[in-house]
C-alpha positions in Angstrom: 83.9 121.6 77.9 80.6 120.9 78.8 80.1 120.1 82.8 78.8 116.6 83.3 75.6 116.5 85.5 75.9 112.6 86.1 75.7 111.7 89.9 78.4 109.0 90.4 77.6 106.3 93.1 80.8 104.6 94.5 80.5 101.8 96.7 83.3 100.2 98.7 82.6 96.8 100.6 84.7 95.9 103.2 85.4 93.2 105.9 88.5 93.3 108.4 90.1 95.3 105.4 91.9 97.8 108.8 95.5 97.5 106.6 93.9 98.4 103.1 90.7 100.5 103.3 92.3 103.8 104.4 93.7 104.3 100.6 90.9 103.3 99.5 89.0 106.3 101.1 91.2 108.2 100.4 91.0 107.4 97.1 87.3 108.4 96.9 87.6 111.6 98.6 90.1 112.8 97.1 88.6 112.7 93.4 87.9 116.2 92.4 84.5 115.3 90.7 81.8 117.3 92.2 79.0 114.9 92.4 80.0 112.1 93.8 77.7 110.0 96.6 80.3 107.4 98.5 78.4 103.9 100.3 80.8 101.9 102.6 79.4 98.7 103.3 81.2 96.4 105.7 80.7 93.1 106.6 81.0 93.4 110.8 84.5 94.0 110.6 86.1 93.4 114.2 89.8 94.3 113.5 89.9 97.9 113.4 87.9 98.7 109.8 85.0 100.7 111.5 87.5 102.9 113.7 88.5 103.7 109.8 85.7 104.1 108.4 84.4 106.9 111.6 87.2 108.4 110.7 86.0 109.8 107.6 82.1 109.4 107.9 81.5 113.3 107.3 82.8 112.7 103.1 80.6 109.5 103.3 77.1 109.1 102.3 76.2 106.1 103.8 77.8 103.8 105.6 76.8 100.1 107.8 78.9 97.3 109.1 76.9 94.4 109.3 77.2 90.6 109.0 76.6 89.8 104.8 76.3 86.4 103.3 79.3 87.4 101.1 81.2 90.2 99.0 78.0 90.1 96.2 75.6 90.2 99.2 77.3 92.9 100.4 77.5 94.7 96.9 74.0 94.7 96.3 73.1 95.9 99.7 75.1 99.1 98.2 73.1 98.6 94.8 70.0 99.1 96.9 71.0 102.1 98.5 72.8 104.1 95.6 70.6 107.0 93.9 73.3 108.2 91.4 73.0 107.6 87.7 76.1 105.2 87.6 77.5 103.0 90.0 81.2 101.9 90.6 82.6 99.3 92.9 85.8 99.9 94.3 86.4 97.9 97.1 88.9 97.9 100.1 92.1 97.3 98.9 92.0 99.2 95.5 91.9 102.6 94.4 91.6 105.1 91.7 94.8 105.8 89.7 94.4 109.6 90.1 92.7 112.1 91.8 91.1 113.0 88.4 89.8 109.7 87.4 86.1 110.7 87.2 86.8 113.9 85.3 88.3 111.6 82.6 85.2 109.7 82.7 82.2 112.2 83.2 83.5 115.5 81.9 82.2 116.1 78.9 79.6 114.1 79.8 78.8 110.6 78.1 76.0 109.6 75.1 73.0 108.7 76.9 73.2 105.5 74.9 75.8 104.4 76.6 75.2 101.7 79.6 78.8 100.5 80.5 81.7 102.5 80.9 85.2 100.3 81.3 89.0 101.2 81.2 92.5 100.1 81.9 93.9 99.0 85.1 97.2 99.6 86.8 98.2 95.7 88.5 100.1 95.8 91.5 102.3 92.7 92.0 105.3 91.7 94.5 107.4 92.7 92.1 106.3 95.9 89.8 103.1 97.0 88.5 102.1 97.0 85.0 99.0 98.9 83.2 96.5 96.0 81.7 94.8 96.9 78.7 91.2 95.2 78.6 91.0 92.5 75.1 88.4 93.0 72.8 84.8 93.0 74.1 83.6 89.9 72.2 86.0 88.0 74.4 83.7 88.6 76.9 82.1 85.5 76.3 84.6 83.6 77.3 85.9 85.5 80.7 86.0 88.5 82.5 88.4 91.1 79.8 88.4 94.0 82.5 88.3 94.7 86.1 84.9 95.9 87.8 87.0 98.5 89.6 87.3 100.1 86.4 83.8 100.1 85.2 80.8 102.2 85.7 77.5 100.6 84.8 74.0 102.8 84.7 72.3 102.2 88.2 69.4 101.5 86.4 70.9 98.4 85.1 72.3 97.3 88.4 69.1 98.4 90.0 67.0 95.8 87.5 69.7 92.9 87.6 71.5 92.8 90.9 74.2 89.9 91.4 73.9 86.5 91.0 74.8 85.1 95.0 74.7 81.5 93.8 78.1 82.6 92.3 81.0 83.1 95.0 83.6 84.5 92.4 82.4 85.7 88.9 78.7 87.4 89.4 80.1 89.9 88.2 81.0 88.5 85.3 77.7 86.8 84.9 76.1 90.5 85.3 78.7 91.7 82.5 78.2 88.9 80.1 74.5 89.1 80.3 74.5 92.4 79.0 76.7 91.6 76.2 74.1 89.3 75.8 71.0 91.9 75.9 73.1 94.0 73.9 73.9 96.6 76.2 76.0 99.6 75.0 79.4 99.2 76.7 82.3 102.0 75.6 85.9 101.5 76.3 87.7 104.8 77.4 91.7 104.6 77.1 92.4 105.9 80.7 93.8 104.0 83.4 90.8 103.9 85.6 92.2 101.8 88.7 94.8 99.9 91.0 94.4 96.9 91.9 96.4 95.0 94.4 97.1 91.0 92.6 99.7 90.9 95.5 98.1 87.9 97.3 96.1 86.4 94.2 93.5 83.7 94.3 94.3 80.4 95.7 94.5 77.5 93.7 91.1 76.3 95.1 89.6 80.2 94.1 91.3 79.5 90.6 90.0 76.6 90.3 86.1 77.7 91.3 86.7 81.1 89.0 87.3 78.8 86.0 84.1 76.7 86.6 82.0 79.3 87.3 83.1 81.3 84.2 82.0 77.8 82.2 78.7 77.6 83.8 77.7 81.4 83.1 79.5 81.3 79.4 77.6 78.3 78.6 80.3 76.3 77.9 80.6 74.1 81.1 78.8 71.4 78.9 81.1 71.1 75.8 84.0 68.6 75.7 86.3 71.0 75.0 85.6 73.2 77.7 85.3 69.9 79.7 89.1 69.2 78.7 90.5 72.4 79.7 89.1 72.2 82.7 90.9 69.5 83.7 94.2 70.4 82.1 93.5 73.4 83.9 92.9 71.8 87.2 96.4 69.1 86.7 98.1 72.4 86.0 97.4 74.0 88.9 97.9 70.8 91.2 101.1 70.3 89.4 102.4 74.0 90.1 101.6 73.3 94.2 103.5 70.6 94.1 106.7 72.2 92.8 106.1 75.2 94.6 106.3 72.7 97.4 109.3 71.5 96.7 111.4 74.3 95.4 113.5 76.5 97.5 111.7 79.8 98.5 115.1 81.8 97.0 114.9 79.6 93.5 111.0 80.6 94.0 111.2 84.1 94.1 113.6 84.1 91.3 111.1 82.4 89.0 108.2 84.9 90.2 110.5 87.8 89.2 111.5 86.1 86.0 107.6 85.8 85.1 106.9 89.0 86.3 109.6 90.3 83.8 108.2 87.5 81.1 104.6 89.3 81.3 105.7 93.2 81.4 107.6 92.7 78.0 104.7 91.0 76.8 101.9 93.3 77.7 104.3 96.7 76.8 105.0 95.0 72.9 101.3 94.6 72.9 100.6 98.7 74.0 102.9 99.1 71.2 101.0 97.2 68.8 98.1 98.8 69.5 99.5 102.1 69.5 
């Protein structure tokens, strides 16, 4: 097997994340990879996070906690400061699904062609966890099909293009679908890359601002269709508060558990179809 040479950046950004960030670290430092370089950036945390972070600032490159004007502010300061020859975001909260997830990755090491790397990601909800397989790229254009926590994008291309800070939720996305755009070489790997924590979700307002901005970047924000499901969406949601509202928390937590149950079966009849 031939030993990858790659040097991989990963960047964590963080801000009052005391509760989550240790796993996260731990996450990092753990990977047996042998070239990894590790930026923390936090956002002036003031509930603990640094005391965290000290504690393991011998297996960290770099590292800074200082007021940003947001997550994307914050990801590019770590953009700026990376010198590996990919990059991976894998912020406070979330973690790598093993110990050997680079290895997977990396080792043998990838075409040169190649400029983004994505996988499969491991959701972590109240109720279970299920693996989420990304759709097919060329749904890209119409929303995010996999989580940044299990990509790796060239620095070089992150370096060029950073993120978008006019967008509070989907730069990301906007980075993403602009390569598709440019015709960037992205590969899918079938590994579970990641973990991410969906136990507190987006708030209806987030939702909301996630599905406008997606419109706006696609293109699409101008159409009357898109127009339309917009505002279906938005009814939707306003609808669901209100009978969240109303319902009893017990006959809520039985409906969570009951769509919980509804999506697993879904998504595991889908791994078999694909398998």
């Amino acid at each position: 097997m031939k030993e990858s040479n790659s040097k991989i950046t990963i960047i964590t950004v963080s801000y009052n994340a005391a509760t989550s960030i240790e796993p996260t670290i731990l996450s990092v430092i753990n990977q047996t990879y042998p070239n990894i370089e590790y930026i923390v950036i936090d956002g002036g945390s003031n509930d603990g996070t640094v005391d965290i972070i000290k504690k393991y600032q011998n297996k960290i490159s770099y590292w800074v906690s200082e007021p940003d004007k947001g997550i994307y502010d914050a990801m590019n300061k770590g953009i700026r400061m990376a010198t590996g020859d990919w990059i991976n975001f894998m912020n406070a909260g979330d973690t790598f699904f093993c110990d050997t997830s680079l290895n997977l990755l990396f080792i043998p090491e990838p075409e040169s062609d190649i400029d983004i790397i994505y996988g499969d990601t491991e959701f972590i909800y109240a109720f279970g966890k299920y693996v989420r397989q990304p759709a097919e790229l060329e749904k890209l254009k119409y929303g995010m099909i996999f989580c940044h926590q299990s990509s790796f994008v060239k620095a070089d291309l992150l370096k060029k293009r950073n993120y978008n800070t006019k967008y509070k939720i989907c730069a990301d996305y906007d980075f993403f679908y602009s390569c598709l755009k440019e015709r960037k070489t992205f590969q899918y790997i079938p590994h579970t890359i990641s973990v991410f924590d969906a136990r507190n979700g987006l708030s209806s307002v987030n939702r909301i601002a996630r599905e406008r901005e997606f419109g706006i970047i696609s293109g699409r924000s101008h159409t009357p269709q898109w127009k339309l499901e917009y505002y279906k969406f938005i009814i939707s949601h306003q609808i669901k508060g209100i009978i969240k509202q109303s319902l009893p928390e017990n006959l809520l937590s039985k409906i969570r558990k009951w769509n919980f149950k509804r999506i697993t079966k879904a998504v595991n009849q889908a791994h078999e179809y694909h398998y």
